[in-house]
C-alpha positions as CSV (number, residue, x, y, z in Angstrom):
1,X,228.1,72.3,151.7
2,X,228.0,71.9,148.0
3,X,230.7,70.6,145.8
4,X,231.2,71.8,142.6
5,X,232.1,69.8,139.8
6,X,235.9,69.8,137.9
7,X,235.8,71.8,135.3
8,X,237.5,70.0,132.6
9,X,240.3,72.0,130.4
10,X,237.9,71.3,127.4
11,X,235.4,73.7,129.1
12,X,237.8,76.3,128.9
13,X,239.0,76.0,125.5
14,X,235.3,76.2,124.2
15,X,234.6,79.5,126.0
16,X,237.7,81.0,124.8
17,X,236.5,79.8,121.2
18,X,233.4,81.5,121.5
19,X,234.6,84.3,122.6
20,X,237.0,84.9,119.8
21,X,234.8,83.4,117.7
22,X,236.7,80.9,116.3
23,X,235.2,77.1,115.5
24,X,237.0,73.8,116.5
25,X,238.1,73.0,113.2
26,X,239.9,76.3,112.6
27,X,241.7,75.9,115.4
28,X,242.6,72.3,114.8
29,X,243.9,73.3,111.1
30,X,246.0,76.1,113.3
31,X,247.3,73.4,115.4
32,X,247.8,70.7,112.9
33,X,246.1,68.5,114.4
34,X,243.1,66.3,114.0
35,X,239.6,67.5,114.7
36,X,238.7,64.5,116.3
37,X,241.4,65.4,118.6
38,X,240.7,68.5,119.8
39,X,236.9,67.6,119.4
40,X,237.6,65.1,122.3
41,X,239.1,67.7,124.5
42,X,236.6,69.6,124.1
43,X,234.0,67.1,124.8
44,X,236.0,65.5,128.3
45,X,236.8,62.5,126.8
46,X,240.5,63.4,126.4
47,X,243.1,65.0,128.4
48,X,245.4,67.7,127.3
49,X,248.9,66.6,127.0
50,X,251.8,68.6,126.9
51,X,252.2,68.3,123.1
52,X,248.5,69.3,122.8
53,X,249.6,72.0,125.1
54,X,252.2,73.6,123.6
55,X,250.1,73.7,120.0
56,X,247.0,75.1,121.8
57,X,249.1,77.7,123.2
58,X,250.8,78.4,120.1
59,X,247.9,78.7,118.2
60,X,245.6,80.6,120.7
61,X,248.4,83.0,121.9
62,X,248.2,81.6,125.4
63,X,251.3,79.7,127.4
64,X,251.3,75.9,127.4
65,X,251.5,76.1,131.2
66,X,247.9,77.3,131.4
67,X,246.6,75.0,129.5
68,X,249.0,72.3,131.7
69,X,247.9,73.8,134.8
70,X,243.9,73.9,134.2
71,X,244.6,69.6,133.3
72,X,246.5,69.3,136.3
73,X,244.0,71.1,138.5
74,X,240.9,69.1,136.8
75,X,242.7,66.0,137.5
76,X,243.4,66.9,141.6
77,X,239.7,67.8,141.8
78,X,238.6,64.3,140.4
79,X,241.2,62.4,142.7
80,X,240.3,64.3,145.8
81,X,236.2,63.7,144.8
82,X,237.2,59.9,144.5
83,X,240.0,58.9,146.6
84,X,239.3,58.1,150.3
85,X,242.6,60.5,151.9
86,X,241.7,60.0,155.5
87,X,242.7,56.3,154.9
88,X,246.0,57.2,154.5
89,X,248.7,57.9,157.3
90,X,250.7,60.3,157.7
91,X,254.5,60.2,157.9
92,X,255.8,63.6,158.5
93,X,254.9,64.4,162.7
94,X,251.6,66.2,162.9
């Protein structure tokens, strides 16, 4: 069986760029927020936070729970590829 690997939020945001063809420094300016910023979501070397959220969101016409919920699912699929849950016990009955 192969895993796949998380897809970071970042990955998201940069098809949804192309598609409406809009660059990363636009939508910073929209955002009001620092390129860097949004160029290190984009390049997985920063989470999106719920303030980053809710501007995303704004900005892109999109709710800040998606963008919430696509972070919260990247960061489940790293702890389960990394943490050892057999290891743990139970302790609810079976």
């Amino acid at each position: 069986m192969t895993t796949l690997a998380p897809i970071h939020p970042g990955e998201h945001l940069v098809e949804i760029l192309d598609e409406l063809h809009i660059n990363q420094d636009h939508l910073a300016q929209a955002m009001g927020v620092d390129p860097i910023r949004l160029n290190q979501i984009i390049h997985q070397q920063a989470p999106i936070t719920a303030d980053t959220a809710l501007q995303i969101g704004e900005a892109l016409g999109t709710t800040p729970d998606f963008w919430l919920n696509l972070q919260r699912m990247y960061d489940l699929d790293c702890a389960r590829a990394t943490t050892d849950t057999p290891a743990s016990k139970s302790l609810t009955p079976a």
